[in-house]
Biopython code that builds the backbone (N, CA, C, O; Angstrom):
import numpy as np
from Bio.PDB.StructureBuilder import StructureBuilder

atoms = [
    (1, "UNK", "N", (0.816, -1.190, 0.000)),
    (1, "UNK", "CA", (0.000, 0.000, 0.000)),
    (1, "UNK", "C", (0.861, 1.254, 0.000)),
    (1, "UNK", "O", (0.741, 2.111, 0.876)),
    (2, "UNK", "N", (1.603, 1.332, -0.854)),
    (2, "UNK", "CA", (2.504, 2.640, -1.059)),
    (2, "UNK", "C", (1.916, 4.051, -0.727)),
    (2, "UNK", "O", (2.421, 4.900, 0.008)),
    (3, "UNK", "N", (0.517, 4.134, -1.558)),
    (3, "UNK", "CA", (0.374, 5.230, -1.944)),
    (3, "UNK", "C", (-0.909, 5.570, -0.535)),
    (3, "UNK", "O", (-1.725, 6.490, -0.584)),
    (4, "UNK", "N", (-0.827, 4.933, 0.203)),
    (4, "UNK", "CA", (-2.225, 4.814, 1.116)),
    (4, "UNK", "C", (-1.634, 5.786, 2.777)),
    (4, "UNK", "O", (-2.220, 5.569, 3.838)),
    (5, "UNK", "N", (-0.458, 6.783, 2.690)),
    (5, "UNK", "CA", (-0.237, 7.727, 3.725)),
    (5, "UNK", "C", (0.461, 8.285, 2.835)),
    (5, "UNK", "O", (0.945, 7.715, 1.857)),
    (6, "UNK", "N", (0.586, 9.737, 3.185)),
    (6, "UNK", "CA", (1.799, 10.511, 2.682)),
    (6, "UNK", "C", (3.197, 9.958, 4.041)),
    (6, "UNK", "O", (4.378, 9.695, 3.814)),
    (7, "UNK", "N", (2.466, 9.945, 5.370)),
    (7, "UNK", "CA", (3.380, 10.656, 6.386)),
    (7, "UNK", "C", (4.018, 9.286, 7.153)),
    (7, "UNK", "O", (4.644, 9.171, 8.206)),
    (8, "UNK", "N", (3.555, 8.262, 6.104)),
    (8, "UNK", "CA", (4.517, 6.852, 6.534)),
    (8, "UNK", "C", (4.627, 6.032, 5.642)),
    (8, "UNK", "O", (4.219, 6.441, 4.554)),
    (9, "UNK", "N", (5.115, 4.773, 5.664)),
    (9, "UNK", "CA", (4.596, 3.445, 5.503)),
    (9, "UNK", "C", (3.597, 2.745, 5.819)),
    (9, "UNK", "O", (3.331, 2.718, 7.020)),
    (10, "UNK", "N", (2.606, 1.855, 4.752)),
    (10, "UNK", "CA", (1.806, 1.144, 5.463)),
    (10, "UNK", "C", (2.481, -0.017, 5.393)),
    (10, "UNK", "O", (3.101, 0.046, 4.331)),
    (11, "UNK", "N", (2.808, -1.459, 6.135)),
    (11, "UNK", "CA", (2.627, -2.504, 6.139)),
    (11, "UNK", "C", (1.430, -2.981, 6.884)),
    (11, "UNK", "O", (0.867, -2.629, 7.921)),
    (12, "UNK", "N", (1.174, -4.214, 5.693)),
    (12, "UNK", "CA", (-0.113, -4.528, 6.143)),
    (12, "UNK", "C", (0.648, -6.044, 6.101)),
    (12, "UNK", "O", (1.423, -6.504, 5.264)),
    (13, "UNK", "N", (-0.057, -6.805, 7.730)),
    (13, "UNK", "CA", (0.560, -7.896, 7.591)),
    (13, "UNK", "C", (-1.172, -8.985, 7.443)),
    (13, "UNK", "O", (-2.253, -8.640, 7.919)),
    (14, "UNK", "N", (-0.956, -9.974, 6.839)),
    (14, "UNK", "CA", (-2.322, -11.079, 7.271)),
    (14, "UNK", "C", (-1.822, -12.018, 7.363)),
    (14, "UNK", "O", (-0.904, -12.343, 6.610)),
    (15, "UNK", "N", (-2.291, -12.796, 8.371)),
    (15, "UNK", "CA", (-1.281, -14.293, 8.875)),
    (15, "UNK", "C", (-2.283, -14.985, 9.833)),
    (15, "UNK", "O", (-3.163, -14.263, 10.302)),
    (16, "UNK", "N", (-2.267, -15.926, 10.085)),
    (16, "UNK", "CA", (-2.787, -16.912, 11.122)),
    (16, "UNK", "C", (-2.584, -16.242, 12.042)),
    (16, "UNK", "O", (-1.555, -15.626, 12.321)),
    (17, "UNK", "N", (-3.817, -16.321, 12.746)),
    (17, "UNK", "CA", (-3.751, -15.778, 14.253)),
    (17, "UNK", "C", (-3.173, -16.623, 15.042)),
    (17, "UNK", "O", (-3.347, -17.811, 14.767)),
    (18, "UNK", "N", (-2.365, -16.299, 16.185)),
    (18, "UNK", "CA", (-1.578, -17.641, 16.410)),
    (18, "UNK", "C", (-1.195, -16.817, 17.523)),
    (18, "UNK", "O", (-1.045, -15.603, 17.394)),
    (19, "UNK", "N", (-0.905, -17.879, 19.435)),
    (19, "UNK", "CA", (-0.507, -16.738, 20.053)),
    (19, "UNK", "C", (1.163, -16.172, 20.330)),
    (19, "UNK", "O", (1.988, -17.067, 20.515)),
    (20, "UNK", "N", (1.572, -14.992, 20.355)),
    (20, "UNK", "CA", (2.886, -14.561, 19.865)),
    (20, "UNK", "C", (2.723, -13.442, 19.073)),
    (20, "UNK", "O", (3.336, -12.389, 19.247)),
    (21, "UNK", "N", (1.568, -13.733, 17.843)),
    (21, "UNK", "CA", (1.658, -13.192, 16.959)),
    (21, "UNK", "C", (2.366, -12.025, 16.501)),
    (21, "UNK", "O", (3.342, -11.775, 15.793)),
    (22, "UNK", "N", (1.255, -11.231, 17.369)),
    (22, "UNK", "CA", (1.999, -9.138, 17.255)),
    (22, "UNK", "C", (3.385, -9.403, 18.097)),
    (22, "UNK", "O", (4.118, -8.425, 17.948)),
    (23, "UNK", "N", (3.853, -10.189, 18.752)),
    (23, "UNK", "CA", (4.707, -9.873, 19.544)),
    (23, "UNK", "C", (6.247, -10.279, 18.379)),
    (23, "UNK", "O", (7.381, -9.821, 18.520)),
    (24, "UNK", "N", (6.000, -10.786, 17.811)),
    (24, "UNK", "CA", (6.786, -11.019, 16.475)),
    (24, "UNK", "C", (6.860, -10.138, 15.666)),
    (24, "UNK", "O", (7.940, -9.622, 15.376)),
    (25, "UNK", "N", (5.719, -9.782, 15.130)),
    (25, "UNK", "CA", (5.665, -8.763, 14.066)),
    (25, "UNK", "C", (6.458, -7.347, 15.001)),
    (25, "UNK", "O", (7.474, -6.792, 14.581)),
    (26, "UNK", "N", (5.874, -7.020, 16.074)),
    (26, "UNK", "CA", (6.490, -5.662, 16.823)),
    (26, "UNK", "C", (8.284, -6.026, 16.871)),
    (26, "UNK", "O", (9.137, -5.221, 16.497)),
    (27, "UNK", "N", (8.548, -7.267, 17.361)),
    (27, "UNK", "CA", (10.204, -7.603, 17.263)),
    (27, "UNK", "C", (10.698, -7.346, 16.113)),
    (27, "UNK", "O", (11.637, -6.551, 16.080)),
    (28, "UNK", "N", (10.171, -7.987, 14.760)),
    (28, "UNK", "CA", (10.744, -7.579, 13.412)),
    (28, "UNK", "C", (10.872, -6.020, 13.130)),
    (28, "UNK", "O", (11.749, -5.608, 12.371)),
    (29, "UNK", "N", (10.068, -5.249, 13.693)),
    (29, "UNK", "CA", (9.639, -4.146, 13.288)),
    (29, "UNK", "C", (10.801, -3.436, 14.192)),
    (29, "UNK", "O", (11.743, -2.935, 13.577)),
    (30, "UNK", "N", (10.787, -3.374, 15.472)),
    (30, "UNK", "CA", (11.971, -2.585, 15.855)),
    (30, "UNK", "C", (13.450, -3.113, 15.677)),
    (30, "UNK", "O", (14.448, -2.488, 16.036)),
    (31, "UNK", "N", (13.445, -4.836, 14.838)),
    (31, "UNK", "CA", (14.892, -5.167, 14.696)),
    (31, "UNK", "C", (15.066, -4.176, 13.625)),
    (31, "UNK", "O", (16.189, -3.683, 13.521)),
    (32, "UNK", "N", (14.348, -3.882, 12.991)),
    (32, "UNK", "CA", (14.640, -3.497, 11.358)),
    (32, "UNK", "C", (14.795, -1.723, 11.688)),
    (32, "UNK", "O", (15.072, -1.092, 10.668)),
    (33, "UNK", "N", (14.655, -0.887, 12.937)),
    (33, "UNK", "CA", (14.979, 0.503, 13.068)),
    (33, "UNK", "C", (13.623, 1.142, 12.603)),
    (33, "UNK", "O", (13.843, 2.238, 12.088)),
    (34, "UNK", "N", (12.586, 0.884, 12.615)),
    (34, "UNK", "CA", (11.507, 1.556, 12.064)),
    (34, "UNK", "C", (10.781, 2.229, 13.440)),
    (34, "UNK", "O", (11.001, 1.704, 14.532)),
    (35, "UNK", "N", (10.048, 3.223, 13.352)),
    (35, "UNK", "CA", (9.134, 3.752, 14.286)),
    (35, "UNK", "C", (7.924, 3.285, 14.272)),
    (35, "UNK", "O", (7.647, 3.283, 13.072)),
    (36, "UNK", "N", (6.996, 2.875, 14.861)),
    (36, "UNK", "CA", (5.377, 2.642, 14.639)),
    (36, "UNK", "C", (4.636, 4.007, 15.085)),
    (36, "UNK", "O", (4.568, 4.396, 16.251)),
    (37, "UNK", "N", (4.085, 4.680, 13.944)),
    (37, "UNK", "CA", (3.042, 5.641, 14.359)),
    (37, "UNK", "C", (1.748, 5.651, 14.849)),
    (37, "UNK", "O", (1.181, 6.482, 15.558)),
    (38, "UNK", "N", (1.311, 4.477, 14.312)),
    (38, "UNK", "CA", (0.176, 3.965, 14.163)),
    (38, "UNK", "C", (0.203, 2.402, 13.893)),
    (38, "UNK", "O", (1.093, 1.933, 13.183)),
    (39, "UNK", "N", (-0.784, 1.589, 14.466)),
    (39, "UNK", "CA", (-1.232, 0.270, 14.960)),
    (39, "UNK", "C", (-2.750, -0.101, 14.224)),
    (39, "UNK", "O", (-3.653, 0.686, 14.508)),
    (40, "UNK", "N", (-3.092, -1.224, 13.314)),
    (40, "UNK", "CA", (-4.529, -1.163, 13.771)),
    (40, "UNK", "C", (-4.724, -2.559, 13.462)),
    (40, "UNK", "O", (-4.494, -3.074, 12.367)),
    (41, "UNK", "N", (-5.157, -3.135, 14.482)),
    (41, "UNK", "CA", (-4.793, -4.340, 14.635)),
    (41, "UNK", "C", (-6.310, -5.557, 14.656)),
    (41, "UNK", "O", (-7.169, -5.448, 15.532)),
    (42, "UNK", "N", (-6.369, -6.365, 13.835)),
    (42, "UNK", "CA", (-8.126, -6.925, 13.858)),
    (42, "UNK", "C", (-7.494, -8.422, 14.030)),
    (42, "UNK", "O", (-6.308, -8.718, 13.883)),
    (43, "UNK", "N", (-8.641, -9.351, 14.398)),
    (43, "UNK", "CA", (-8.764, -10.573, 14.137)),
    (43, "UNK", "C", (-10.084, -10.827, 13.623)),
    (43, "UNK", "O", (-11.147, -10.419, 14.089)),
    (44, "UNK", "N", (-9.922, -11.445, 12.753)),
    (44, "UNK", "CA", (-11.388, -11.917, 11.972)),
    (44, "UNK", "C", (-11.617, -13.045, 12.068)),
    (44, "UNK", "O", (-11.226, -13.515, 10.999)),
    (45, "UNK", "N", (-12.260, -14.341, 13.049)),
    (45, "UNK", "CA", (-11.706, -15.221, 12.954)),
    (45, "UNK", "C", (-10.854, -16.057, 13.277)),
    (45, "UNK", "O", (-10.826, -16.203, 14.499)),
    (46, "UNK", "N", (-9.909, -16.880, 12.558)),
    (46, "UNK", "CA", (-8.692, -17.106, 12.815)),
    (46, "UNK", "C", (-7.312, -16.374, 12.085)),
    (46, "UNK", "O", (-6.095, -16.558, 12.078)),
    (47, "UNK", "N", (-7.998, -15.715, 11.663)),
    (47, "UNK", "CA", (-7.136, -14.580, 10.500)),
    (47, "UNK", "C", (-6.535, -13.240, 11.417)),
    (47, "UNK", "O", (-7.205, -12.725, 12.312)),
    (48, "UNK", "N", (-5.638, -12.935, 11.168)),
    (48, "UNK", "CA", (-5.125, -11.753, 11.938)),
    (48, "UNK", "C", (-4.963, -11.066, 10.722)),
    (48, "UNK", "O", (-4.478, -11.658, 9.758)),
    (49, "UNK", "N", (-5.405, -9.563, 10.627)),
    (49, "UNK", "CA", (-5.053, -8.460, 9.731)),
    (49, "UNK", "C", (-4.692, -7.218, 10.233)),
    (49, "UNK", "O", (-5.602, -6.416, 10.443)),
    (50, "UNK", "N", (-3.735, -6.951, 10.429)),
    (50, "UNK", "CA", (-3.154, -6.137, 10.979)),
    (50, "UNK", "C", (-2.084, -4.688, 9.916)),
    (50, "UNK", "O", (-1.470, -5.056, 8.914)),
    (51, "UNK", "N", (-2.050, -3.385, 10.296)),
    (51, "UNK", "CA", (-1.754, -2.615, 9.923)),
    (51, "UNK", "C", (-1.037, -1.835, 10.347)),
    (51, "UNK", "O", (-1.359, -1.405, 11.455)),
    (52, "UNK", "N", (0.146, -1.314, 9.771)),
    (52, "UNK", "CA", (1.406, -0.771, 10.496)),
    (52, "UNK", "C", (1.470, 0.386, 9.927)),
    (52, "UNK", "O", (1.518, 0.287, 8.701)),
    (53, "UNK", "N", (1.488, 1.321, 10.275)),
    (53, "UNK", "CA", (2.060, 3.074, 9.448)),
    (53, "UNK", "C", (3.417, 3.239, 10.218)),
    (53, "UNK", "O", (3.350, 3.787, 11.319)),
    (54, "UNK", "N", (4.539, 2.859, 9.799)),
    (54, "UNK", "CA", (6.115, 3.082, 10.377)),
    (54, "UNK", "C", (6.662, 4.493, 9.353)),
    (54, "UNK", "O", (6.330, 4.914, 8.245)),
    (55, "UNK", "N", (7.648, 4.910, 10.383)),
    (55, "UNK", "CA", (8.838, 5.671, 9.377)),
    (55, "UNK", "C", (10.366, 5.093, 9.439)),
    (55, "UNK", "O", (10.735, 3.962, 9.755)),
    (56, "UNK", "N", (10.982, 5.994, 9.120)),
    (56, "UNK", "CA", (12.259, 5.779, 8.988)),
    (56, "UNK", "C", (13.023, 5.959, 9.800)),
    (56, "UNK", "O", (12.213, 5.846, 10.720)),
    (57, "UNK", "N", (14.471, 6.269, 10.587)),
    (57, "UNK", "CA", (14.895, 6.916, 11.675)),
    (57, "UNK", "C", (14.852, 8.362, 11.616)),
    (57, "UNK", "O", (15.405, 8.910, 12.569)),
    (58, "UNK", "N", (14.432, 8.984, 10.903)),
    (58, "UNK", "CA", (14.655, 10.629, 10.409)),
    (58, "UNK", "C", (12.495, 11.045, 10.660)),
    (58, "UNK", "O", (11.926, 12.113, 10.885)),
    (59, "UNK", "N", (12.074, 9.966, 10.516)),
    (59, "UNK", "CA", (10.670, 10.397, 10.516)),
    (59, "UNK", "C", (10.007, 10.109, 9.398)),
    (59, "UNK", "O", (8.813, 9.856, 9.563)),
    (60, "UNK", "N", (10.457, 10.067, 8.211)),
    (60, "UNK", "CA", (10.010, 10.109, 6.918)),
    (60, "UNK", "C", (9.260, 8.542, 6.798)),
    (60, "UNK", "O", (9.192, 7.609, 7.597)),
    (61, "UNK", "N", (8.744, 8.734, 5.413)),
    (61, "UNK", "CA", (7.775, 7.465, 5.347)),
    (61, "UNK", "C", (9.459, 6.722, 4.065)),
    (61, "UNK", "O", (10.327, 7.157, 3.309)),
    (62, "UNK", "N", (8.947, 5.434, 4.632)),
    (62, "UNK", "CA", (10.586, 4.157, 3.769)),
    (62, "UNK", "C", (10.533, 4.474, 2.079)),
    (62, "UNK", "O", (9.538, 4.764, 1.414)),
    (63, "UNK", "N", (11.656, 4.351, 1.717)),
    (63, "UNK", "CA", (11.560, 4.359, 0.268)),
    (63, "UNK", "C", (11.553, 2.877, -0.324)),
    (63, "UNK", "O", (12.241, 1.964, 0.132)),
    (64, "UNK", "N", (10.868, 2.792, -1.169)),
    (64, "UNK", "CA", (10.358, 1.610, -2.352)),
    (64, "UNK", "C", (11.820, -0.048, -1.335)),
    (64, "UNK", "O", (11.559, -1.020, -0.626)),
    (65, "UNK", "N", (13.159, 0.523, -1.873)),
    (65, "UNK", "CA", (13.608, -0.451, -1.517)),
    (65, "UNK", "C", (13.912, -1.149, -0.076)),
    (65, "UNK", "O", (14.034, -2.364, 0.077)),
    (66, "UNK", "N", (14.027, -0.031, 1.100)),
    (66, "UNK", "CA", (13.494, 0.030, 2.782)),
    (66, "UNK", "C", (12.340, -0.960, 3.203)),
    (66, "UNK", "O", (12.273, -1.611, 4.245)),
    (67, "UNK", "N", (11.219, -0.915, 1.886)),
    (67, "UNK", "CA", (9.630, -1.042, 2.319)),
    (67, "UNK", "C", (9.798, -2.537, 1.724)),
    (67, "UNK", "O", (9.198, -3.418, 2.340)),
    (68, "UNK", "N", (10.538, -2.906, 0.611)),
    (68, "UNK", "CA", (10.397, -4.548, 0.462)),
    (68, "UNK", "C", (11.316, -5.072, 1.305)),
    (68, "UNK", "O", (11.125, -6.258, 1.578)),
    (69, "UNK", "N", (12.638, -4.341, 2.001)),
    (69, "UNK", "CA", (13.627, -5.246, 3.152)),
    (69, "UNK", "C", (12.737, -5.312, 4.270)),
    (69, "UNK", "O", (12.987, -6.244, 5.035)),
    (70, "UNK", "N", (11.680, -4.519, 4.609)),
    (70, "UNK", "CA", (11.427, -3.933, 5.851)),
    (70, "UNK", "C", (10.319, -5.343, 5.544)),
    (70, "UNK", "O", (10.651, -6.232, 6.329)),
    (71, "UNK", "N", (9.067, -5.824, 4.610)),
    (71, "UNK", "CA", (8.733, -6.561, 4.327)),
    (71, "UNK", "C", (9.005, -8.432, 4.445)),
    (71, "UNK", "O", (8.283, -9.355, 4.821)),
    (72, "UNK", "N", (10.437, -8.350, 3.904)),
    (72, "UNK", "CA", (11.043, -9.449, 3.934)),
    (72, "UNK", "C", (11.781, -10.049, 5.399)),
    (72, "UNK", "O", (12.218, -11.172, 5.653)),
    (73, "UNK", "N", (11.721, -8.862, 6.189)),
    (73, "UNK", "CA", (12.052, -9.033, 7.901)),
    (73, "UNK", "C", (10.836, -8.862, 8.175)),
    (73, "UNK", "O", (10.915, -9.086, 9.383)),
    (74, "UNK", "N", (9.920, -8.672, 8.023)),
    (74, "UNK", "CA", (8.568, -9.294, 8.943)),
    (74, "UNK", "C", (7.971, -10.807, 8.372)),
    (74, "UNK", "O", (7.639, -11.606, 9.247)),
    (75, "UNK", "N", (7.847, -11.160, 7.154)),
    (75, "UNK", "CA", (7.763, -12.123, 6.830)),
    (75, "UNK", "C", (8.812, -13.317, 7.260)),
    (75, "UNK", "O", (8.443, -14.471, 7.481)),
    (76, "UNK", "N", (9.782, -12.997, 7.320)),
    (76, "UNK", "CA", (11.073, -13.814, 7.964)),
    (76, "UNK", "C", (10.370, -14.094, 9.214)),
    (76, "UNK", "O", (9.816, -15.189, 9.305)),
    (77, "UNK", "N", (10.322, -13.472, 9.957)),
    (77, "UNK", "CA", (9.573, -13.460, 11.684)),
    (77, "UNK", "C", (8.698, -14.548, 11.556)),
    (77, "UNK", "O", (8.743, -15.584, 12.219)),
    (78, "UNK", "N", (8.000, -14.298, 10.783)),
    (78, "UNK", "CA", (6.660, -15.060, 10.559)),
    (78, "UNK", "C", (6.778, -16.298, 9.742)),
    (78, "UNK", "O", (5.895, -16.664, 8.966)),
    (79, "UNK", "N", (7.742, -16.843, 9.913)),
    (79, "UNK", "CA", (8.285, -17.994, 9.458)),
    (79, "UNK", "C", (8.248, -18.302, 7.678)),
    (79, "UNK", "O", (8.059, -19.477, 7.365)),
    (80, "UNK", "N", (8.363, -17.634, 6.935)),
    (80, "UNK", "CA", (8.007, -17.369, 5.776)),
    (80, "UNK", "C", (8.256, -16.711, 4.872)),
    (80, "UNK", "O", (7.578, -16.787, 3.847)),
]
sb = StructureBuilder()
sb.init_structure("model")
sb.init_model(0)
sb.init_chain("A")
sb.init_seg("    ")
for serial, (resi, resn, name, xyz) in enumerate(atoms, 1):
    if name == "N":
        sb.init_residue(resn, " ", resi, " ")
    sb.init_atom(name, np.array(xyz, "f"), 0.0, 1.0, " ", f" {name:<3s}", serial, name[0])
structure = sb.get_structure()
């Protein structure tokens, strides 16, 4: 969702709800140096859909190649 904030990143994660879950995704997220501005966090189910608006260390929202590493370390977390 690139284009879905000016004033961050969105990652949007969906995964098995499972318990740990956010507590993984939040570990990936501060291994990787990102800020969380915003949280919004659902279970539907057994489905977890969850939504991240992060920046950068400066504040700014990640650029294109930040946002697929930043991606590939939460998916890593998540066994996958």
């Amino acid at each position: 969702m690139p284009d879905s904030s000016r004033l961050a990143t969105v990652v949007e994660v969906r995964a098995q709800d499972a318990p740990g879950l956010l507590h993984r995704i939040g570990r990936a997220l501060e291994d990787a140096g990102v800020a969380v501005r915003s949280a919004h966090v659902s279970t539907l189910g057994a489905n977890a859909v969850d939504a991240f608006y992060v920046t950068g260390p400066k504040g700014s929202p990640l650029g294109s190649v930040e946002a697929a590493e930043l991606a590939r370390t939460v998916q890593g977390a998540l066994g996958g």
